[in-house]
N, C-alpha and C positions, 0 to 999 in steps of 0.2 A: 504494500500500500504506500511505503514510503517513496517508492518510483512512480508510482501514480498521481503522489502529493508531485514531487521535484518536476515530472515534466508538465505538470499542470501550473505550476508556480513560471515554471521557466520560461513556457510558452507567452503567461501573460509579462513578466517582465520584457522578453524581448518584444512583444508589442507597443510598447510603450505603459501598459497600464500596471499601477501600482499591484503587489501581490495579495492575496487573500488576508484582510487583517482577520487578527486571532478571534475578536470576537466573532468573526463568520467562521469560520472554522471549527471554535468552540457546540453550534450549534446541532452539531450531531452526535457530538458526545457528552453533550447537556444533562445530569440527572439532578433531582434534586436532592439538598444539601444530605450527605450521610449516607446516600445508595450510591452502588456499585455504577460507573459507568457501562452503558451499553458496548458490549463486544464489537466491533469494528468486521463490516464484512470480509470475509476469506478471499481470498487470490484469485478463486475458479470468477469470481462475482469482477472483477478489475480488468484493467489494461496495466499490465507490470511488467511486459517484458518488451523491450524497448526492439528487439527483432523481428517479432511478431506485428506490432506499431508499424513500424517500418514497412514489414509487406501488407498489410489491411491495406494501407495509405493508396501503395502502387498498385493494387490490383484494382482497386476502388477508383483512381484518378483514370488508368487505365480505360474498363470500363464505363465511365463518363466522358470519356473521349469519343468516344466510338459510339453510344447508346444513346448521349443525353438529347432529349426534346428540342426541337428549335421553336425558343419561346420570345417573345417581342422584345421582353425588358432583357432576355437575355441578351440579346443581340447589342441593345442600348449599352450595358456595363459591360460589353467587350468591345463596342468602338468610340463611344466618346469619348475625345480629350479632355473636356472639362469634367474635372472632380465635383465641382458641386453639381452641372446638371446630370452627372451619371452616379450621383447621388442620392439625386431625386427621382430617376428612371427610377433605382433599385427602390428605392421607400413606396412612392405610389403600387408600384408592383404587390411589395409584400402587405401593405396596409388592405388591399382588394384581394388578397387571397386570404386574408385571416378568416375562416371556416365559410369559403367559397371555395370550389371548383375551377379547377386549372380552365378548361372547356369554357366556362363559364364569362371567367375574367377577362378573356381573350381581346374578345369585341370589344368591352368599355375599357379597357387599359387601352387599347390603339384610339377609341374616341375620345378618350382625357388627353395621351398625352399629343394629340393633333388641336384639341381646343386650346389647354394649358400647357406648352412645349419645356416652361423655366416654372421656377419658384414664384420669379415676376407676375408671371400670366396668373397662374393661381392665386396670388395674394392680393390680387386686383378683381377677382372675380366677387360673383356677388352668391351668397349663401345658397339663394331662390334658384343660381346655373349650377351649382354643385350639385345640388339634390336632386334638378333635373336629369344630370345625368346620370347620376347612381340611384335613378329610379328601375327599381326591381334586381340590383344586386345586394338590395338584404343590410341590415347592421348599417343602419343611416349614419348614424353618430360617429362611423372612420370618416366617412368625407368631412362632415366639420370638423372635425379635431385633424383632421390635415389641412384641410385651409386653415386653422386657426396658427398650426406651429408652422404656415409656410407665410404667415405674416409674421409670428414674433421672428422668423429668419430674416426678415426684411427688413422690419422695424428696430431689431433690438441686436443683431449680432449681421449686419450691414451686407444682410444677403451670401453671409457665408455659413455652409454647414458645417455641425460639429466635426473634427477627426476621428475622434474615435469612440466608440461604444459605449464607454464610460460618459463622456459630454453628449452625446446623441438623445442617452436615457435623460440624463440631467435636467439638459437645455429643452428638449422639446416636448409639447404637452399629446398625450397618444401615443408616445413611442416607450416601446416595455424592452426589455431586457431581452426576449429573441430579436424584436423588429434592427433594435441598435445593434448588435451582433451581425445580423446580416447585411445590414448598411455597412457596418463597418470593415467588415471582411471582403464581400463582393467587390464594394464601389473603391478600399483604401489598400486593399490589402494588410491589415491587420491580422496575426493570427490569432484571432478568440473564434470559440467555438460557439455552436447555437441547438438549442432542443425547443423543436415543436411536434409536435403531435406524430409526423414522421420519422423525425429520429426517436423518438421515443420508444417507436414499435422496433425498430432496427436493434437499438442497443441493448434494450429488454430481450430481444429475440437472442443477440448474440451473445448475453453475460445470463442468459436464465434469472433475470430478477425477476421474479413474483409479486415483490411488494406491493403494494396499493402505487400505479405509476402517479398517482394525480396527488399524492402525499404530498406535501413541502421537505420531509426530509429524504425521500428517496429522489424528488427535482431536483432536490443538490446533489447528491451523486451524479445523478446523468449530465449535471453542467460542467463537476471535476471532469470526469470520465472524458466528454464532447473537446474540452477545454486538452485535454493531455491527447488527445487522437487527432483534433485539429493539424493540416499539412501545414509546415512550416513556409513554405512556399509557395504553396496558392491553396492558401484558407479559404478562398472565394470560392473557387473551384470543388477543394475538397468538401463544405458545407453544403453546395448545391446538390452535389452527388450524393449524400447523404440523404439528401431530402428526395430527389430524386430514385434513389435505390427503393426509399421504402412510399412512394407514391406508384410505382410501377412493376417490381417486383416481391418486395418485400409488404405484400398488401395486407391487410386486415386478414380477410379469409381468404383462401387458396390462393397462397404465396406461391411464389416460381421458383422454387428453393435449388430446381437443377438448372434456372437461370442467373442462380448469384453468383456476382463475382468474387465474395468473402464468404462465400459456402464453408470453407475450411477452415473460420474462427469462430460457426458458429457453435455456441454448446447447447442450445436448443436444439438443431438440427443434429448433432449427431445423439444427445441424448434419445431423439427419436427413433437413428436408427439401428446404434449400438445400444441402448440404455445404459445401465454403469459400465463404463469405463475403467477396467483393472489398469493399473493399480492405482491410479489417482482418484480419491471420493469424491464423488459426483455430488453436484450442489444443491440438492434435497438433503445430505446428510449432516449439513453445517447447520441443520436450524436448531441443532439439538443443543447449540453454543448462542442461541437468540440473536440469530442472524436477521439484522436487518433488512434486507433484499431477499430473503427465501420468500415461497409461497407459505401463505398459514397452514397450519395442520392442518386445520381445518377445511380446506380446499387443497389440496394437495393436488401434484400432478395426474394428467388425465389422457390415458395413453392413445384414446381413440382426438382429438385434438392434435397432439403431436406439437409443434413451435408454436401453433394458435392458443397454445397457454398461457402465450407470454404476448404482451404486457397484459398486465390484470389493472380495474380499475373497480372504484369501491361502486356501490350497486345507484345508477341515474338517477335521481333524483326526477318525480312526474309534474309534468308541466301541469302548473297552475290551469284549472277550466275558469272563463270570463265568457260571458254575454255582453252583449252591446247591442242597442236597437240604431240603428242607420235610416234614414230617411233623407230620400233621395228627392229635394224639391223640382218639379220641370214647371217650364214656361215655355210659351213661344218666342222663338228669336223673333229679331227684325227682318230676316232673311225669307221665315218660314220653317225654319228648323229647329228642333226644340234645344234648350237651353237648360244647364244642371248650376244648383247653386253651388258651389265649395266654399270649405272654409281650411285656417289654419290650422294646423294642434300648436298647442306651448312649444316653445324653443329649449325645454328640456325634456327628459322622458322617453319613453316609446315614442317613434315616428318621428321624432322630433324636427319641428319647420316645416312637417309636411303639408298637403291640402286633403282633406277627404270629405263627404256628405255630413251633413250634419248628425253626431252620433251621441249616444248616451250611454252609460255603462246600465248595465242591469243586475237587479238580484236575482242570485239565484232560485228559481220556483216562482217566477212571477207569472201568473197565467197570461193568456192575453191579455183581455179585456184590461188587464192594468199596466201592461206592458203601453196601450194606446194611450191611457191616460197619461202619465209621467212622460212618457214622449212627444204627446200634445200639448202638456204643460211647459217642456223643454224648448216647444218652437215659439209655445208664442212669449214665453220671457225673451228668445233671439228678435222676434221679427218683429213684436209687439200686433200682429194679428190674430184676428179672434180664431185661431186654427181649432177646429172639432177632434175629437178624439174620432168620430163616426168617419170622418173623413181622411181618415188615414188609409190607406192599402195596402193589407198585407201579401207581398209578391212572395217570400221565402225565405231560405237560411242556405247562409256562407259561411263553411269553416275556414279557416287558415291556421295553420301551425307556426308559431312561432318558435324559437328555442329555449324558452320556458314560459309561454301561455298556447295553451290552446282554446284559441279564440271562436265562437259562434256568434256571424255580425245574423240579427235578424233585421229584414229588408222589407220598408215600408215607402210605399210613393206617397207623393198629394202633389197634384198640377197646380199650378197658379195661374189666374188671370192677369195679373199684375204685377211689379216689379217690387221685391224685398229689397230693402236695403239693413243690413246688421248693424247695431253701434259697435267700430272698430276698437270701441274699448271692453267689449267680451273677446271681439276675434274678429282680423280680420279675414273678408269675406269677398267673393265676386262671383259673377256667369258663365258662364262659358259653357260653347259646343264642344262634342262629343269627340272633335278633334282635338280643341286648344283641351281638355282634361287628358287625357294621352299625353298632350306634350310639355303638359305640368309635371309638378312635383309630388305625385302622389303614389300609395303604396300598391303594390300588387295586388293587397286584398281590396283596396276598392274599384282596382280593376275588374277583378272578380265581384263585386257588388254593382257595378251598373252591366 
């Protein structure tokens, strides 16, 4: 462990960045006052032998050579001369893939960075085009908290981005401890290392940890671990490939185990398909020393699984259920075409800054008939007319899942003859056809609700 300590320390010194202070370090071997300190994981659970280091690296860099994806920003952080805008390539990239879809991101990464090409462009932009265009890629609140730190970059440190990982997390608001890692590695060539959700199944896979992976003190292992396996030489590189290995082969379910290029350091994969391994104990047998990283007794390995044992995470938490009553006001345009009222949500929260139908949260068990009431009551405090409860229409129910609400909008019309106008001191508010709502700022699910 102490080689795993040294070339974890070493790595970040020669980055530039100051070494693990002891108070961080102390954190895993924390007991309280008078109890035994917790036993420190065994060897089988590390990266300690600095030869073995050595070929992961190159077989790994190797393989990314040859295999890796041709993706936009990648192409961006290997030809731009300027550091700061191939800075911001790599940042907008990673901020629109945090629990999106590579596929996914594709399209709006190439529409952002054509709209907003520098830190400039975006920090001139206005909240109401950001959200326009990250309408329906999900987690509103990345795009403003990147506009907002690609103006304190402009306003407060004169349009230059941090160096290195350590000032990245510091200096900007929205940037976490993977995001600055990977800016700073890709875009600077730093070696620090990075754990997201992909390495995380790689290294679990490859060192048999069990532990709960979403723990905070098994995250600190896999950051030593990431941090001492990082290439000294193109950390950029060797991070992506990591991310890379376990987005395309090293998957969640039915991994490509005879398509890995570090097939031979895994010790999930051959516990599978030697099981123990004479003469060295195999890493179910350290837990009987209160190993940190073993699987619990209690779930122990599970031989029809095989490497799908690894990583383990403690049991999901169920999305909150919410109702919401939506009422979808129409009118006739000037044109002849009907016309939807919207309005804004708060500029914090769910959705936040977005446009949707006018909606109400509901209790749960509320029948109709009071469902119309409260809803009635709700329009005509907005519009100050005499709206009937009779006059509402109920058209149906919208789910959308969010990543911890599962939401049912129930969907009520009423036409108008006339023109509402909202006091913009509840919310502001305006018309628009079925086009100009598409090319607002609104959420998926009221696309789904008109």
């Amino acid at each position: 462990m102490s080689q795993l300590r040294a070339a974890a320390a070493g790595g970040l010194r020669r980055s530039g960045r100051r070494p693990v202070p002891p108070a961080r370090q102390s954190r895993k071997g924390a007991s309280p006052r008078g109890a035994p300190a917790p036993a420190p994981p065994p060897a089988q659970h590390l990266f300690a032998d600095p030869v073995e280091i050595e070929a992961l690296r190159g077989s790994l860099l190797a393989w990314y050579d040859k295999c890796k994806r041709d993706l936009p920003w990648r192409t961006l952080a290997a030809t731009e001369p300027d550091a700061d805008r191939r800075a911001y390539a790599v940042w907008v990239s990673e901020i629109m893939l945090q629990q999106t879809q590579v596929a996914t991101v594709i399209d709006y990464y190439n529409r952002w960075m054509q709209k907003w090409p520098t830190l400039q462009a975006l920090a001139q932009a206005s909240l109401e085009e950001v959200n326009e265009l990250w309408t329906g890629l999900g987690y509103y609140s990345r795009g403003k908290r990147l506009q907002e730190a690609a103006r304190k970059v402009m306003s407060d440190l004169a349009g230059r981005m941090p160096r290195t990982a350590e000032d990245l997390q510091k200096l900007l608001p929205g940037v976490g401890r993977y995001t600055a890692g990977a800016i700073a590695s890709i875009s600077y060539g730093q070696a620090t290392g990075v754990v997201d959700g992909n390495v995380i199944r790689v290294l679990c896979r490859l060192r048999c940890i069990g532990a709960d992976s979403s723990s905070p003190a098994v995250i600190d292992w896999l950051w030593d671990m990431a941090n001492a396996l990082v290439d000294r030489s193109r950390p950029g590189d060797f991070n992506q490939a990591m991310m890379e290995l376990g987005a395309t082969v090293c998957v969640p379910k039915a991994p490509l185990c005879g398509e890995c290029p570090v097939k031979q350091h895994c010790r999930a994969r051959r516990r599978q398909l030697f099981g123990k391994p004479a003469p060295v104990p195999d890493v179910e047998d350290c837990g009987a020393g209160g190993c940190p990283l073993c699987p619990p007794a209690t779930d122990p390995w599970d031989s029809s699984l095989g490497v799908t044992n690894f990583p383990r995470k403690a049991a999901k938490k169920q999305p909150r259920v919410a109702r919401t009553a939506t009422c979808v006001l129409e009118r006739r345009g000037c044109h002849g075409g009907p016309e939807y009222l919207i309005v804004q949500r708060p500029s914090s929260g769910l959705l936040a800054g977005l446009w949707e139908f006018p909606s109400l949260p509901l209790a749960q068990g509320l029948q109709e008939e009071k469902q119309r009431e409260v809803l009635a009551d709700h329009l005509r405090a907005w519009t100050g007319w005499p709206v009937a409860a009779g006059g509402l229409r109920l058209i149906g129910e919208v789910v959308h899942i969010f990543s911890h609400i599962h939401q049912t909008y129930v969907i009520y019309s009423l036409p108008l003859d006339g023109d509402v106008t909202l006091d913009p001191a509840l919310s502001p508010s305006r018309w628009v056809t079925e086009q100009e709502f598409h090319a607002s700022a609104v959420s998926t699910a009221m696309k789904k609700v008109l």
